[in-house]
Each structure stands twice: as structure tokens, then as C-alpha cells.
N, C-alpha and C positions, 0 to 999 in steps of 0.2 A: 495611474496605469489602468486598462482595461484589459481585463482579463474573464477568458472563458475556461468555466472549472467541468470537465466531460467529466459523467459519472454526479454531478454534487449532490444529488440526493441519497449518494451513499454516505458510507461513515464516517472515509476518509475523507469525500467530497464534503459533508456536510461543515464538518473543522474549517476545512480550506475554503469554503465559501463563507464562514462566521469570521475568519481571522481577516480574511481580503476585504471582505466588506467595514468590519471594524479599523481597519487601516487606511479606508478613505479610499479605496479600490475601487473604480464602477466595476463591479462585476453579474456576470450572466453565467446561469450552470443550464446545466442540461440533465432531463431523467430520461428513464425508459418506462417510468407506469405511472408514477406521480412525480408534482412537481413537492420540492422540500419546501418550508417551514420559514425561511428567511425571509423578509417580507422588503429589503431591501434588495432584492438580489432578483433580477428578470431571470426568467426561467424558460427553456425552451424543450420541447419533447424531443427526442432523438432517436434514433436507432441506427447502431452504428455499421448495421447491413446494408445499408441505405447510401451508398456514394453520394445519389442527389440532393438526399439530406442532410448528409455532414455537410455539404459545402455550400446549402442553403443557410446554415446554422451558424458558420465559420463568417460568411459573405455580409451576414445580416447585422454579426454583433462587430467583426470587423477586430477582433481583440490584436492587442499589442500580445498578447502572451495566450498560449494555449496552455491549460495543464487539464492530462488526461488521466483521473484517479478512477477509471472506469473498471469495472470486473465482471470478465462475461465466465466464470469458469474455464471449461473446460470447451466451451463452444468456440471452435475454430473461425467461423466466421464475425466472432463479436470479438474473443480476446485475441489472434493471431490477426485476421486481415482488417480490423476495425478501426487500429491504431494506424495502419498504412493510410488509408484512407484519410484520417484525420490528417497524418505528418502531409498530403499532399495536398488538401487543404491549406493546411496552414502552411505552406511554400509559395501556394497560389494568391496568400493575404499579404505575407509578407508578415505573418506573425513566428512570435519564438513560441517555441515548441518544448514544453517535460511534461515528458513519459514514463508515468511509476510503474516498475516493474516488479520481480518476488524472488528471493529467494529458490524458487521451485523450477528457478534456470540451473539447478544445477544437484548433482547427484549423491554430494555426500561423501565421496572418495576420498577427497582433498582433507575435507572436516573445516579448514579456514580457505577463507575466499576473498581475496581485494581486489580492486578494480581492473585489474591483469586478468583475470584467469577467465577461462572460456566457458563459455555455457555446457551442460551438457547432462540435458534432462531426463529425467527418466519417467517422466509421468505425463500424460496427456496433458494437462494445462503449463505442468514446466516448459513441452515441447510449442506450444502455443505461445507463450508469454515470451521464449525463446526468439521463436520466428518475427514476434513483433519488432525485438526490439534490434533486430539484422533489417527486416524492413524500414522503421524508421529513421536508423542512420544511416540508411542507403539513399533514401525520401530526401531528407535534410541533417546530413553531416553535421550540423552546429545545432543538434538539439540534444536535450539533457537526457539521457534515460539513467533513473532513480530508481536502484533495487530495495527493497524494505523487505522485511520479516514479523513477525507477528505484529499485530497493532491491536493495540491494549486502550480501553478510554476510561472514563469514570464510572463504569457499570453497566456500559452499550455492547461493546465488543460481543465477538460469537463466542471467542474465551471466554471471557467474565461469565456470561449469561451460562453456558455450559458446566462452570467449576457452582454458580448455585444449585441447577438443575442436580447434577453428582451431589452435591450435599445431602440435597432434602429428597435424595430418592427419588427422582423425579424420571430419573433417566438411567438408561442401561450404558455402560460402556466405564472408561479407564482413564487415566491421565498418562500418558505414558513415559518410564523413568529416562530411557533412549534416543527417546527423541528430541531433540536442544536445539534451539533457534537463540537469536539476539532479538527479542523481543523491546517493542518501540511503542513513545506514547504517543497518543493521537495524535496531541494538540503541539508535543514538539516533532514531528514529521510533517504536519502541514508549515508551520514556522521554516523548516528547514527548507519543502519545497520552495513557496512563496521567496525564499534568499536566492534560490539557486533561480527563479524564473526573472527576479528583476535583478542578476548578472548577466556576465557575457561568459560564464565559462558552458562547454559542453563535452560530450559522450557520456560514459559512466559513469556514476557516483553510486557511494554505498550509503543509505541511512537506517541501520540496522543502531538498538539498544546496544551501551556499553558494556553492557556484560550478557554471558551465556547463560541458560537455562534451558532444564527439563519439561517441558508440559506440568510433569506434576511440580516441580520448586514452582514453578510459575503460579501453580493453583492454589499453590499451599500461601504464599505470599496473598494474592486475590481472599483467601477465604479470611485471613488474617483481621485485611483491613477491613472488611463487610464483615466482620464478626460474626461468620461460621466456622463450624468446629471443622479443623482441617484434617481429623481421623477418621472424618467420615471419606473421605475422597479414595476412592481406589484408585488402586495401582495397577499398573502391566507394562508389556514389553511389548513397542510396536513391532521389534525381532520377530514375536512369536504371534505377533495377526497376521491376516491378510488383508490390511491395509497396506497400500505400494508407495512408494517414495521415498525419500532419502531421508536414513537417521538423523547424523549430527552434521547441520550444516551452521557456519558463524561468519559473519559477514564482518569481514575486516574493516571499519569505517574511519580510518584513524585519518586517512588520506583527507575524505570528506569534509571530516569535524575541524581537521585543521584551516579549512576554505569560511567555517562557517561560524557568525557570531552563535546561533540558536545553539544549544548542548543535549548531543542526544543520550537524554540518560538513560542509567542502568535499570533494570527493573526494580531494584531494592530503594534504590531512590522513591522513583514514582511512585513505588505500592507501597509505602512507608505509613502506617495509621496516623492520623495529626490525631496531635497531641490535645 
């Protein structure tokens, strides 16, 4: 299968292009500043403001599958219109098309969320990430869009690197008790994608960790396994910052995991010290 990973120079791309290539994948990723590290893996410069260049990009590698692990923030032209661009692309190749999307489609109200319920953001990039993903199954209706929540790896993540910086005093700020995601590991969210892009099912899917957490349980797990002292981590309530977005959001994946061999585990699982 030939497959083009947008984004692979990131964290999640970077997984999804180790795992596709080690699968006997010709695979091609694309950056925006450098190219990654895989030395099997062609690599192409992007920018995904560029229409003439998505579809120079799409044109050139010709993939059977598109998967866009790309992250522009909060910038409306990279994370809202950039995935459009891409899904019309890939209509014009005649490739299959997953689209990872976040959790920050949505606001919290609900608390649990499965692949029924509606978007309904409350933050610049939730409203972004949003709009992509009405574009893209507007683009092409048989493409995947894959919501996720935190992504957690072996000591890459922006978490992980965050709960050391909190230890050793490095950094100001809190883990906060309020705020609970289904946090996911890297390497089984790329596995999960890569299942769902070489099937024929599409719209929704949820690949969110099987169980729920705090910021801080989350840290305090992390600090465990990397053998710092987890009383050093402060605490707070994202209630009483002013940081904006939704507390407790948990992604229902039960629907997902039932389609899928790969198992999206819990974080207690993953973050388990070996013995």
C-alpha cells in the first residue's frame, strides 16, 4: 500500500510513518520546516496554505491512502481550510482519505461523547478542527475522520516533557485536578489509524484511551514510571485559571475498538513501570 502521512514530521506523524514503513508500506510524509528522520520514508515539504502544493504533493506520490496527522493550532488557514484542500486532493487521486481530529471539537457539557454527538467548540482551534472535519466529509463522504485526545509516547509528548519540567522546577504552572481527557498512546493510535486507512469503513471514529484522567493522575502516573517524585507536581483547578476550554471531556471509543484488532489502552496500562 502507498500511503502519504501529512504532518509526519510530527509526533503522531512520526509513529505513523515508523509503523507504515516497518509494515512494508512505500510510504512518503510531508513537513513544514524539516523533513523527519526515517530514512526510508520520501519526504516532501508542504504547506498546507498552498492548494498548488497540496495537489502537487498528492499528484506526485499518487498514494492509495492519505492520512493527515497534521497540527496547525489554532491557525484557521493550516488547521480548518488545510484539511479541505487536502480531502479535494485526494478525490482528485482517487485516494482514501483519514483525517485525525481532537477532542477540542467539543465543549464539555455532555462530559461523555461517542460518535453521535455534535461538535460544539468552544475554543479557537476546537472551532477550527471543527470546520475541517464538516469540510472534509462534505469533500469526500467515505473518508475517516478519527477524533483522539491526549497522545502520550515514551518521553516525547508535550505532557511527558511538561510533568519533568513541573518536577525539577523548571517551569511555572500546575497539572490541573478538572480537567480529564482519555488519554492515548502514541504508538497504539498510529496502529489504530493505519487499520482504519487500509479498510473501507468511514465518517467518525473515536480513538481516545480506555480510561479517563486528570492532567495531574495523568502526571503523577508519568512521574512514576521516569522515577520522579510525584509530590513535587503541583496542583490547581483549570475552573479557577484563565485558560478557556472545556473541563471534562471523555471520548466514548467502545464503538471504534469494537471495529479494531489494535487495543486502545488505558493509561494505567501504558504508564505501568516494567518490572
Amino acid at each position: 500500500m502507498r500511503v502519504l502521512i501529512v504532518g509526519g514530521s510530527g509526533f503522531l506523524g512520526t509513529e505513523l510513518a515508523r509503523q507504515a514503513s516497518a509494515a512494508g508500506h512505500t510510504t512518503a510524509a510531508t513537513y513544514a520546516t524539516r523533513p523527519g528522520s526515517i530514512r526510508e520514508v520520501a519526504w516532501h515539504a508542504l504547506d498546507l496554505r498552498d492548494p498548488g502544493r497540496v495537489a502537487a504533493v498528492v499528484a506526485d506520490v499518487c498514494p492509495r491512502v492519505v492520512i493527515n496527522a497534521s497540527s496547525g493550532n489554532a491557525d484557521w488557514a493550516v488547521t480548518a481550510e488545510g484539511p479541505i484542500r487536502l480531502a479535494m486532493a485526494a478525490a482528485k487521486s482517487g485516494s482514501r482519505l483519514v483525517h485525525v481530529s481532537s477532542d477540542a471539537v467539543f465543549s464539555g457539557a455532555r462530559v461523555h461523547y461517542d460518535e453521535s454527538c455534535p461538535p460544539d467548540p468552544v475554543t479557537p482551534y476546537g472551532a477550527a478542527k471543527a470546520a475541517a472535519e464538516t469540510g472534509v466529509l462534505l469533500v469526500r463522504p467515505d473518508a475517516v475522520v478519527a477524533r483522539t485526545s491526549l497522545i502520550i509516547g515514551d518521553g516525547q509528548s508535550v505532557h511527558e516533557r511538561a510533568v519533568h519540567e513541573l518536577a525539577a522546577g523548571a517551569r511555572a504552572g500546575a497539572l490541573f485536578t478538572d480537567d480529564i481527557r482519555c488519554p492515548v498512546h502514541v504508538a497504539d493510535l498510529a496502529a489504530a489509524l493505519l487499520e482504519l486507512a487500509s479498510g473501507d469503513t468511514s465518517g467518525i471514529h473515536h480513538l481516545g484511551g480506555s480510561e479517563a484522567l486528570s492532567r495531574h493522575e495523568l502526571g503523577v502516573l508519568i512521574a512514576r514510571r521516569d522515577g520522579l517524585d510525584d509530590s513535587r507536581l503541583p496542583t490547581g483547578l483549570r475552573a479557577d485559571s484563565a485558560i478557556p476550554g472545556a473541563l471534562d471531556v471523555r471520548l466514548d471509543s467502545r464503538a471504534t475498538q469494537r471495529k479494531l484488532r489494535t487495543t486502545l489502552r488505558g493509561a494505567h496500562r501504558f504508564l505501568t513501570p516494567a518490572a
